[in-house]
C-alpha positions in Angstrom: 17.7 59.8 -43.5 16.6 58.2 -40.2 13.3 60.1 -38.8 13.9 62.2 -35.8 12.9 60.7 -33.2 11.0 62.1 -30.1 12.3 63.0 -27.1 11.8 60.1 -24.2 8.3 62.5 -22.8 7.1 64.2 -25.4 3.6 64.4 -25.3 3.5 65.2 -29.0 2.1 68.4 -28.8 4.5 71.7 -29.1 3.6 74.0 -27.4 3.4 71.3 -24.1 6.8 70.1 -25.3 8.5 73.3 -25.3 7.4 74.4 -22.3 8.2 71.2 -20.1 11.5 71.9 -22.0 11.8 75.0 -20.4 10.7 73.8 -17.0 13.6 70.9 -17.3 16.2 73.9 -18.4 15.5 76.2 -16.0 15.9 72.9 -13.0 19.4 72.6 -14.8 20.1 76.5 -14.4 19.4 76.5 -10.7 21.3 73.2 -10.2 24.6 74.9 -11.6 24.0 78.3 -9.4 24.2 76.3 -6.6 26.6 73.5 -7.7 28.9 77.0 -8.4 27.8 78.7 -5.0 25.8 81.5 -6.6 22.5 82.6 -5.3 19.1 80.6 -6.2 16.3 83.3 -5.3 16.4 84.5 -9.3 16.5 81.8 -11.0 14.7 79.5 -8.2 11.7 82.4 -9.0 11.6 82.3 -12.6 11.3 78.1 -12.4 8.2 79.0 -10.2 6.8 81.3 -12.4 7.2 79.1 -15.4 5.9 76.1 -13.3 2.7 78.4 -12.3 2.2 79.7 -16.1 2.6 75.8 -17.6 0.3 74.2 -15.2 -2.4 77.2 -15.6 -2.6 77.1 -19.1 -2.6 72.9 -19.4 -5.8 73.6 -17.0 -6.9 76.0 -18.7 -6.8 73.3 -22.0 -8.1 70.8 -20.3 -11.5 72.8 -19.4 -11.7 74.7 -22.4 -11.9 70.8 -24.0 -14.2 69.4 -21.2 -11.3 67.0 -20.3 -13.1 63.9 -18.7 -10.2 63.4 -16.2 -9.6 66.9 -15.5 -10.4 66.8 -11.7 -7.4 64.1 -11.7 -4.7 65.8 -13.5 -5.7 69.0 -11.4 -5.4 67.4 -8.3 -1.9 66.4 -9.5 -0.8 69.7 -10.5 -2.0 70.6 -6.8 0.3 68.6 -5.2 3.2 69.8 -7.4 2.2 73.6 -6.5 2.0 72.5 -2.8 5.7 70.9 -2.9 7.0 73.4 -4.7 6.1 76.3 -1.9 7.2 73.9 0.6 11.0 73.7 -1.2 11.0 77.3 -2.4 10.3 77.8 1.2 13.0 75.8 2.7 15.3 77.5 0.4 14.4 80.7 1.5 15.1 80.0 5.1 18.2 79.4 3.8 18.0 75.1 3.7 21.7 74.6 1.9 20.0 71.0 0.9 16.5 72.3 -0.2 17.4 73.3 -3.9 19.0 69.8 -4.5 16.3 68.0 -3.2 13.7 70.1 -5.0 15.5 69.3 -8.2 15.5 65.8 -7.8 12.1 66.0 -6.6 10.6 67.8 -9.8 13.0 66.1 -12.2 11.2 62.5 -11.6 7.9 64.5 -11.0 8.2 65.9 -14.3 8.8 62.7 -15.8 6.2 60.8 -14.4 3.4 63.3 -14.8 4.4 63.6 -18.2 5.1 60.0 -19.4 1.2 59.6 -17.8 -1.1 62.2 -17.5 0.5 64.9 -19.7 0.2 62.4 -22.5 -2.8 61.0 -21.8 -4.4 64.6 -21.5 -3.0 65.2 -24.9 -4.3 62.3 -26.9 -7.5 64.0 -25.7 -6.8 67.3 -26.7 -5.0 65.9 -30.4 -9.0 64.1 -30.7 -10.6 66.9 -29.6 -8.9 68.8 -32.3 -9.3 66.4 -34.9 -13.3 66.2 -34.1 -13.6 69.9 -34.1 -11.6 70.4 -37.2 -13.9 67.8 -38.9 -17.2 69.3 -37.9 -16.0 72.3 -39.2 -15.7 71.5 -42.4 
């Protein structure tokens, strides 16, 4: 039987991979409310929440584990939090083409930031691991 094989991001770590999972699922949810003319404030709010709570506790890894480019991947989880106020902005003032944009936006974000920093930030944290369990012993 063929290994399974990863998904195209992963960034071989779970919990991260579980949770940009979630991230990509709930972008999906809000793209069929609107596609079927529903409303986007609920599910446009829990998106931001689980945005907020995923890029918190990746920064929250990264210090606890002295990240050496943490300043970096901060600054880039900055930008995302800036961009998406601005879109959940524009759809509250009631901007029909804001959620579409926003999806498209964070569905290449996601992908870049993963395919680069999130995996480089978690080869870190897989060493970090590994040392610490080592020294343990």
């Amino acid at each position: 039987m063929p290994a399974k094989r990863p998904k195209p991001n992963s960034v071989y770590i779970p919990k991260l991979d579980a949770e940009h999972n979630k991230i990509a699922q709930a972008m999906d949810e809000l793209n069929r409310t609107v596609a079927a003319g529903g409303e986007p404030h609920e599910v446009l709010q829990d998106l931001i929440e689980d945005m907020s709570a995923h890029l918190a506790g990746e920064e929250r890894l990264m210090r606890s584990s002295a990240y050496p480019s943490y300043a970096w991947h901060k600054q880039q989880h900055d930008t995302a939090r800036k961009r998406l106020k601005a879109f959940a902005d524009r759809v509250g003032a009631g901007e029909p083409a804001a959620v579409c944009e926003m999806v498209d936006f964070f569905r290449l974000w996601l992908r870049d930031h993963t395919g680069l920093h999130d995996r480089m930030m978690a080869a870190y944290l897989r060493n970090f691991a590994r040392a610490h369990d080592q020294t343990a012993s």
